[in-house]
N, C-alpha and C positions, 0 to 999 in steps of 0.2 A: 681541359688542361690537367696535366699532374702535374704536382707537387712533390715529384725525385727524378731523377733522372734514369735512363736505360737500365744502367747497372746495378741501380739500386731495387729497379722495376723485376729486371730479370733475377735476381736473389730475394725476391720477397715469394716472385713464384714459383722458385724451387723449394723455400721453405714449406711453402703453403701443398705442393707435391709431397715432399717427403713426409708432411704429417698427415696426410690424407694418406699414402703407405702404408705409413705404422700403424694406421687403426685397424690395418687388416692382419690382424693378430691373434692368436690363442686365447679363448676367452672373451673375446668378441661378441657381444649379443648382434641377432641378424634379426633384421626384417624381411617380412614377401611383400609383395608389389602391392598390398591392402593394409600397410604397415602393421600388421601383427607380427607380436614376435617367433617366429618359425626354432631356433636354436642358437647356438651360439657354436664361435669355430673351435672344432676341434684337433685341425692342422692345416700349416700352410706351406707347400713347394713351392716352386720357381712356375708353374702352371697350371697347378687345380689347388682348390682348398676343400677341407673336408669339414661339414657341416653337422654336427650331433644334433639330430631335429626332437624334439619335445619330448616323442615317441620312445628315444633312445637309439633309435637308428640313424647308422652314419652314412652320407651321401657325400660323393665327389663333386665338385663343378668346377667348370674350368674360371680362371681366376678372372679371365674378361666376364664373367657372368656376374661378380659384384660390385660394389662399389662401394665409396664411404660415406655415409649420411647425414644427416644435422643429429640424428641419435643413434646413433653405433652404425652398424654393415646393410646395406643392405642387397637383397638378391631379387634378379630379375624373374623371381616365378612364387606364387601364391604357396601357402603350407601345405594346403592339398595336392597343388603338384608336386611339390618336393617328396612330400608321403605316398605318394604313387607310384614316382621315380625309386624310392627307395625300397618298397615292397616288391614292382615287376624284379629289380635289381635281386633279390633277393630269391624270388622265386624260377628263376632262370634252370633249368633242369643240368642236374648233373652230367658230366663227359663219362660214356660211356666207353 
């Protein structure tokens, strides 16, 4: 049994949405899937955020890739893969 009714149910879960949201925001500390801290965000669109990882290298991931955690962001992939991801990224050969 609750103790409110529908309307009260359904505004408490939009609240509890929209602040789960907002944590995903500039400045954000991130975690990887081993809860180390991997970086902190360093932007966020309407569909990827961009990840400044420990290293100083910045990585995209699309924004279904994190989520918001009992202590800041966290992302679906270990710091090693992220530093991996962001190295091959990097290493991509120039357009000839």
């Amino acid at each position: 049994l609750f103790g409110m009714t529908q309307a009260q149910l359904n505004a408490e879960t939009e609240k509890s949405l929209a602040a789960a949201a907002a944590s995903i925001a500039a400045g954000a500390t991130v975690k990887g899937t081993g809860g180390a801290i991997v970086g902190t965000i360093d932007a966020v669109d309407a569909d990827t955020v961009t990840i400044k990882l420990q290293s100083g290298s910045l990585i995209r991931v699309p924004r279904s890739g994190i989520a918001p955690g009992t202590d800041g962001v966290v992302v679906g992939l270990t710091a090693a893969e992220l530093e991996a991801q962001a190295t091959s990224a990097n290493a991509a050969p120039a357009a000839q």
